[in-house]
PDB file as gemmi writes it, atoms N, CA and C in Angstrom:
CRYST1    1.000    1.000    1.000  90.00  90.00  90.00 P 1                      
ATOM      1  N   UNK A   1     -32.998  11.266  49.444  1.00  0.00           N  
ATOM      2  CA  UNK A   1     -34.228  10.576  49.795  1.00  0.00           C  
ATOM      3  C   UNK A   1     -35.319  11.572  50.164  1.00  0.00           C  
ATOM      4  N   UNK A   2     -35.008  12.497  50.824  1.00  0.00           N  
ATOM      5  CA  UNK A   2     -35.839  13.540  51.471  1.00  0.00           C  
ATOM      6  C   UNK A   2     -36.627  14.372  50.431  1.00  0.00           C  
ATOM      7  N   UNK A   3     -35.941  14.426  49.214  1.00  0.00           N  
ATOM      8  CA  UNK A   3     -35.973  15.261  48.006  1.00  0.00           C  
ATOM      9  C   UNK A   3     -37.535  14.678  47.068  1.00  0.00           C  
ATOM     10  N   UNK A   4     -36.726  13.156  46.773  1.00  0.00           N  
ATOM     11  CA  UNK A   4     -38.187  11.924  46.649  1.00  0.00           C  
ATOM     12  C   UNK A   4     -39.132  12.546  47.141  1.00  0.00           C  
ATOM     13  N   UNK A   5     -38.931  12.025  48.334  1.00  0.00           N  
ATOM     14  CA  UNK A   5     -40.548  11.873  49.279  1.00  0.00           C  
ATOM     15  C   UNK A   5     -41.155  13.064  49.450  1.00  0.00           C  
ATOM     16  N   UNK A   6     -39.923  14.494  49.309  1.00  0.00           N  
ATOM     17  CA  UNK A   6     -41.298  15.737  48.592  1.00  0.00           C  
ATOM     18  C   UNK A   6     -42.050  15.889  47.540  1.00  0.00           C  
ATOM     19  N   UNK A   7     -41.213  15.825  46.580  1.00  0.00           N  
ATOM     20  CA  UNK A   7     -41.899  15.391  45.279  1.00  0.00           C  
ATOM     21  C   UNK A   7     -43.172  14.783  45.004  1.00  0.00           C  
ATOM     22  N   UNK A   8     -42.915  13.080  45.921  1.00  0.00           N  
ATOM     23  CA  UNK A   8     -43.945  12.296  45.773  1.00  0.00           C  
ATOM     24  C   UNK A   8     -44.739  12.957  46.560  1.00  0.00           C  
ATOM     25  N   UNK A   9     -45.107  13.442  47.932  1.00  0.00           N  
ATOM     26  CA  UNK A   9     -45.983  14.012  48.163  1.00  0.00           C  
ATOM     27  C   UNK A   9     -46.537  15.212  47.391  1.00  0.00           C  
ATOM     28  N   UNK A  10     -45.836  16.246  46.354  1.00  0.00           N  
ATOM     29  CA  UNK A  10     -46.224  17.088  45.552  1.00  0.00           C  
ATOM     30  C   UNK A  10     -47.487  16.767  45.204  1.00  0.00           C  
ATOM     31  N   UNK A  11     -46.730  15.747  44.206  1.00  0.00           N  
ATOM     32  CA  UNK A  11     -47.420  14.829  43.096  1.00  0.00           C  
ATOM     33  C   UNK A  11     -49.252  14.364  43.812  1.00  0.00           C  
ATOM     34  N   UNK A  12     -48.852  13.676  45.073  1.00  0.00           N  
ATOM     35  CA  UNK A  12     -49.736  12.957  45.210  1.00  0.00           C  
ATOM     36  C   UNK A  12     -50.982  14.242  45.564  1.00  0.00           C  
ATOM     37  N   UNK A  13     -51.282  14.864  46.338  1.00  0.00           N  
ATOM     38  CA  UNK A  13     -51.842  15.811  46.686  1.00  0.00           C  
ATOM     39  C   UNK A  13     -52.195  16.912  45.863  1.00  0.00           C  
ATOM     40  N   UNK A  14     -51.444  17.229  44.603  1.00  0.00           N  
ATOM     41  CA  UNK A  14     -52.086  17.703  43.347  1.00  0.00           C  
ATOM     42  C   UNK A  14     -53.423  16.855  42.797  1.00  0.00           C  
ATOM     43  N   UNK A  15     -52.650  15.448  42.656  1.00  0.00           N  
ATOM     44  CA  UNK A  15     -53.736  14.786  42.268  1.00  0.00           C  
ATOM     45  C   UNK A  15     -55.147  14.468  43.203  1.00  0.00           C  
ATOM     46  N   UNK A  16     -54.527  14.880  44.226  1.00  0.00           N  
ATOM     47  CA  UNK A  16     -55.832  14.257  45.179  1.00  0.00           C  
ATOM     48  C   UNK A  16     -56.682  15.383  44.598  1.00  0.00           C  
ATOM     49  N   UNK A  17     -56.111  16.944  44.638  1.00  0.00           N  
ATOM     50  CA  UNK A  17     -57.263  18.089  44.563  1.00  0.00           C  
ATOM     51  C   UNK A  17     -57.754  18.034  43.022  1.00  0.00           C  
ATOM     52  N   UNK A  18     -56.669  17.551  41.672  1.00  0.00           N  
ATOM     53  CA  UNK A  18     -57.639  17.480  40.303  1.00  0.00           C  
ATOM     54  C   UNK A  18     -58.707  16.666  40.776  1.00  0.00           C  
ATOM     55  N   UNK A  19     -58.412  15.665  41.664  1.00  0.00           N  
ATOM     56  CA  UNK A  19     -59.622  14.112  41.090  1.00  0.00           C  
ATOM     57  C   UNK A  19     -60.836  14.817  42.108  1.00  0.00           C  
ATOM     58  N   UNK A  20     -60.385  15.337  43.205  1.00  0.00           N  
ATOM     59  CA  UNK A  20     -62.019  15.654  44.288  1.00  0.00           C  
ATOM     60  C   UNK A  20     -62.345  17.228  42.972  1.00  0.00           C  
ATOM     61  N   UNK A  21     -61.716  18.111  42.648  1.00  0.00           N  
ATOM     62  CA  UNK A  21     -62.093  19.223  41.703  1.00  0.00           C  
ATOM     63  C   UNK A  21     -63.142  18.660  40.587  1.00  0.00           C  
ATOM     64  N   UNK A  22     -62.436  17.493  40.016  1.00  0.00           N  
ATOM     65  CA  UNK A  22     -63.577  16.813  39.111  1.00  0.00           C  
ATOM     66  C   UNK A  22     -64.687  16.018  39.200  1.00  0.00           C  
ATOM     67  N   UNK A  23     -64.473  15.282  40.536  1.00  0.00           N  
ATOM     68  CA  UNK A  23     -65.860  15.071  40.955  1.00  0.00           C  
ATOM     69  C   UNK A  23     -66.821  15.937  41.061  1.00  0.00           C  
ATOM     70  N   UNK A  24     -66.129  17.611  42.012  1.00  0.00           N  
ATOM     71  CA  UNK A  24     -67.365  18.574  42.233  1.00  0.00           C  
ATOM     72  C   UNK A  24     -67.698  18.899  41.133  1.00  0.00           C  
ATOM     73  N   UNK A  25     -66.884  19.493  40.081  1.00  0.00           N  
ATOM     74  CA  UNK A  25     -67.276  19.899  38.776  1.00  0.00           C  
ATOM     75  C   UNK A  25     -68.893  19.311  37.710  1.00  0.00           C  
ATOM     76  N   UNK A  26     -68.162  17.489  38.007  1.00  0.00           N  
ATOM     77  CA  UNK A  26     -68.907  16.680  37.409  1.00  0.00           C  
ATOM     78  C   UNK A  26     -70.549  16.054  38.229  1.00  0.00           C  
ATOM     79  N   UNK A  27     -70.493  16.206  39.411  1.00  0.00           N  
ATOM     80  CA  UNK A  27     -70.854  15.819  40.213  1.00  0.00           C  
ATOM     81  C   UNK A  27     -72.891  15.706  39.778  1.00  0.00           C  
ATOM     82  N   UNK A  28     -73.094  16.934  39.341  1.00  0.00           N  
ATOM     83  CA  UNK A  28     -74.670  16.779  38.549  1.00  0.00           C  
ATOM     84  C   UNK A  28     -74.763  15.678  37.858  1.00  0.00           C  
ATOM     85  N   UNK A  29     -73.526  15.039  36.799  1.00  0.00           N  
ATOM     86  CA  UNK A  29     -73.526  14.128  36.048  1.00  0.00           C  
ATOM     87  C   UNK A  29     -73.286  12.707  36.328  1.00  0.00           C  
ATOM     88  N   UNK A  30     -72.653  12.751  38.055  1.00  0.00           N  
ATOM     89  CA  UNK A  30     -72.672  11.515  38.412  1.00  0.00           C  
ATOM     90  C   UNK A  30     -73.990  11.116  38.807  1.00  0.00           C  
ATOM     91  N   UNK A  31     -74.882  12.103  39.279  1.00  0.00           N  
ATOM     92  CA  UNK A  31     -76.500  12.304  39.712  1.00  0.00           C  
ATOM     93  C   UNK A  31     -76.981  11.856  38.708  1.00  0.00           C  
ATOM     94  N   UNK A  32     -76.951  11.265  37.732  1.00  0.00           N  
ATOM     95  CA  UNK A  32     -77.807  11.010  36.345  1.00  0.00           C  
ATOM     96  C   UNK A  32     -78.503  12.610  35.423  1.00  0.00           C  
ATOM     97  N   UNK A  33     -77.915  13.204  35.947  1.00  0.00           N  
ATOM     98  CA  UNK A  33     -78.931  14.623  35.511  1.00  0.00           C  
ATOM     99  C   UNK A  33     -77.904  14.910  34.321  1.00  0.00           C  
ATOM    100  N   UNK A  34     -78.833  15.032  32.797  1.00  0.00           N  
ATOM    101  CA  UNK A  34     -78.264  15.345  31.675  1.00  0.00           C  
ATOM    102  C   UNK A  34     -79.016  16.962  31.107  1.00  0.00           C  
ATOM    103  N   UNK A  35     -78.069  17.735  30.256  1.00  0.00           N  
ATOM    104  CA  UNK A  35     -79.031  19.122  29.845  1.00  0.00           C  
ATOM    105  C   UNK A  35     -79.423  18.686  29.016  1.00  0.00           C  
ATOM    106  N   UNK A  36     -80.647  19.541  28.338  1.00  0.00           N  
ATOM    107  CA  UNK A  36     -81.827  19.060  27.472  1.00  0.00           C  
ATOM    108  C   UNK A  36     -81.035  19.820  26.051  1.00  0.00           C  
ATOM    109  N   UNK A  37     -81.168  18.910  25.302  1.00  0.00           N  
ATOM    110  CA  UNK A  37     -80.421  19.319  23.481  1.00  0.00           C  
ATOM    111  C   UNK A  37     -82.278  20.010  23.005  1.00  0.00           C  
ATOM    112  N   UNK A  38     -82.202  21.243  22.904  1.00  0.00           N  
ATOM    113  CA  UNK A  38     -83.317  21.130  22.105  1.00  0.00           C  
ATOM    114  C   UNK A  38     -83.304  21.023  20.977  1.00  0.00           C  
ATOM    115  N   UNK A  39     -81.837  21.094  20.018  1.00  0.00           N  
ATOM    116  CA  UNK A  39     -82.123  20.295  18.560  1.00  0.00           C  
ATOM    117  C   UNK A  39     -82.804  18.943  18.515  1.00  0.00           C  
ATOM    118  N   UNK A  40     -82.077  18.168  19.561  1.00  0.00           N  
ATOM    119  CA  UNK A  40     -82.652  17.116  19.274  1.00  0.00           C  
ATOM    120  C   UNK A  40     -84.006  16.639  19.902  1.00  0.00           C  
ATOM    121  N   UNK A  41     -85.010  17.730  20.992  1.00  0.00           N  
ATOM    122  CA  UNK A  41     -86.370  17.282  20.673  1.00  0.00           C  
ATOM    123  C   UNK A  41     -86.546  17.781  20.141  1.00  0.00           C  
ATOM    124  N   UNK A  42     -86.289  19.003  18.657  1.00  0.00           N  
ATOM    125  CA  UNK A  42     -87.189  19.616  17.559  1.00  0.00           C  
ATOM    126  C   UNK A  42     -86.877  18.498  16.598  1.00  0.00           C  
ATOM    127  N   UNK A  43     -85.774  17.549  16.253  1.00  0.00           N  
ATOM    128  CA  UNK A  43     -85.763  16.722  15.493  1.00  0.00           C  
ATOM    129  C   UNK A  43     -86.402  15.876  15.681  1.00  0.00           C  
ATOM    130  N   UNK A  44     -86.585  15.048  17.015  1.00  0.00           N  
ATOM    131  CA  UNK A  44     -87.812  14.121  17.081  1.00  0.00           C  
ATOM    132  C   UNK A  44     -89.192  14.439  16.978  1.00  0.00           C  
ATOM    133  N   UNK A  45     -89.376  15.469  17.201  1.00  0.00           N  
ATOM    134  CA  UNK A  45     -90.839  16.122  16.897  1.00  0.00           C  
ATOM    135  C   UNK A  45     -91.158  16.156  15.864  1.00  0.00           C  
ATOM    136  N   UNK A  46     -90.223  17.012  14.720  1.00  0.00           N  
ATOM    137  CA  UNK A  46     -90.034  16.863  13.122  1.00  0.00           C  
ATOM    138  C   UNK A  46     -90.499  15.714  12.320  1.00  0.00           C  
ATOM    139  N   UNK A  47     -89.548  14.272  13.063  1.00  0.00           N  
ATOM    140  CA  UNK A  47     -89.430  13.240  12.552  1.00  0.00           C  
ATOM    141  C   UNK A  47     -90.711  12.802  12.875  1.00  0.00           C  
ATOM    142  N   UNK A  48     -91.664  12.609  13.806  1.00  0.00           N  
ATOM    143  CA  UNK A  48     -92.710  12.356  14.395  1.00  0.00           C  
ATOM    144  C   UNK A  48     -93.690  12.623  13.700  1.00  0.00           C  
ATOM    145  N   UNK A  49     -93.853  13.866  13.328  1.00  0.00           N  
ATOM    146  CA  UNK A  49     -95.208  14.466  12.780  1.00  0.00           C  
ATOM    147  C   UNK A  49     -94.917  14.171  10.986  1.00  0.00           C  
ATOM    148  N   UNK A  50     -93.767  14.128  10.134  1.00  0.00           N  
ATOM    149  CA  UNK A  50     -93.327  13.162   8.953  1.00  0.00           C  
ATOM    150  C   UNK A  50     -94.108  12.301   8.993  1.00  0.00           C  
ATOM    151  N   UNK A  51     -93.928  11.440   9.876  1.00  0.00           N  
ATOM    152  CA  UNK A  51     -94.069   9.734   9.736  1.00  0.00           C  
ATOM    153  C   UNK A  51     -95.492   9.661  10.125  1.00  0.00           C  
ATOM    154  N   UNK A  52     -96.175  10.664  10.922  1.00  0.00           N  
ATOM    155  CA  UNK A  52     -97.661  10.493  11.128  1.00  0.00           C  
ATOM    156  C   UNK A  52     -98.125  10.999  10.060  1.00  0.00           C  
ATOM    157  N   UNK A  53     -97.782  12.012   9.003  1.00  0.00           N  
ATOM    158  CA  UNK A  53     -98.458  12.542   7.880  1.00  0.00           C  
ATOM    159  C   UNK A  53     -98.253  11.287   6.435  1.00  0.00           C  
ATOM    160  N   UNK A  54     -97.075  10.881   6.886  1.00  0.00           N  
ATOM    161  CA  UNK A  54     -97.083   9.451   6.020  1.00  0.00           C  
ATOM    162  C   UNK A  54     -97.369   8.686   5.806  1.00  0.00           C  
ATOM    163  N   UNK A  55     -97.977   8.404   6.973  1.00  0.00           N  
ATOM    164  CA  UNK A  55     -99.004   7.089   7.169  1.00  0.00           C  
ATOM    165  C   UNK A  55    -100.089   7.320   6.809  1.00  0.00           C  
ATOM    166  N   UNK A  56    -100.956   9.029   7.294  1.00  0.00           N  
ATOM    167  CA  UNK A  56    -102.257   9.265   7.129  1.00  0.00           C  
ATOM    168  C   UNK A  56    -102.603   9.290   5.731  1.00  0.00           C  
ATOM    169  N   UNK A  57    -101.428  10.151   4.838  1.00  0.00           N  
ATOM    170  CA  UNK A  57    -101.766  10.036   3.870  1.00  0.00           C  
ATOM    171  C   UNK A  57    -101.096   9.475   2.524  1.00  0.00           C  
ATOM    172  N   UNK A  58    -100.762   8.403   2.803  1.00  0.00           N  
ATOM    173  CA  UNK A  58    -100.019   7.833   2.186  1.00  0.00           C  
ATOM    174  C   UNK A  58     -98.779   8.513   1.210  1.00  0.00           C  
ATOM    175  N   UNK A  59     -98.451   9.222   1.427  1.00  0.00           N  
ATOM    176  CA  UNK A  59     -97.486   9.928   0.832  1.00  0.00           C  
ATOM    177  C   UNK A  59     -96.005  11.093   1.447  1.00  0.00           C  
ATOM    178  N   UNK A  60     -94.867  11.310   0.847  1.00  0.00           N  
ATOM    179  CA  UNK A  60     -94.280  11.658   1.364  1.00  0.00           C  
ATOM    180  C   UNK A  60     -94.487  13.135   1.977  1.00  0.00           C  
ATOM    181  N   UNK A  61     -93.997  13.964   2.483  1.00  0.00           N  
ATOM    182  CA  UNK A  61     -94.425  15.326   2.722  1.00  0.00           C  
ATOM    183  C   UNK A  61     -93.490  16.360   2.006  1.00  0.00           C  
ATOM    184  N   UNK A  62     -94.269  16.967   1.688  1.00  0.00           N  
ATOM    185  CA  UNK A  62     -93.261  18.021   0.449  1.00  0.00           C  
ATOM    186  C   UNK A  62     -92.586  17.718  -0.987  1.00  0.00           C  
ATOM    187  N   UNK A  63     -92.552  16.323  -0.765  1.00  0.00           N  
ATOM    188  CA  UNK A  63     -91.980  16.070  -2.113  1.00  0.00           C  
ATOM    189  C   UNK A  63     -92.856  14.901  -2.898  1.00  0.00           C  
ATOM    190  N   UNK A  64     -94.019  14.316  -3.161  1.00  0.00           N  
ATOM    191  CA  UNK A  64     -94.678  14.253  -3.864  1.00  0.00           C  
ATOM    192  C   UNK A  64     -96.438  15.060  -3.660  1.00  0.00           C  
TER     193      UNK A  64                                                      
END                                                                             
């Protein structure tokens, strides 16, 4: 019995320190705070200034 209930305490107290380790780790991300992709504002920018040259001048850009 004694053997158990070390174990289970092993167990349990490993896990206590992964789950508080991953909170601190994660913890910016529970804050809502995301890093900035700058592919993807050069792609929206890209896509942006396309679709405004498409409209202005009725035509595609670069390819007609």
């Amino acid at each position: 019995m004694q053997k158990g209930l070390k174990a289970f305490f092993v167990h349990f107290f490993v896990t206590v320190f992964f789950v508080i380790a991953a909170l601190a780790y994660f913890y910016p991300v529970l804050q809502g705070k995301v890093i900035e992709q700058s592919d993807i504002v050069q792609f929206t920018g890209m896509a942006k200034e396309q679709n405004d040259f498409r409209k202005k001048n009725r035509r595609r850009a670069l390819l007609d």
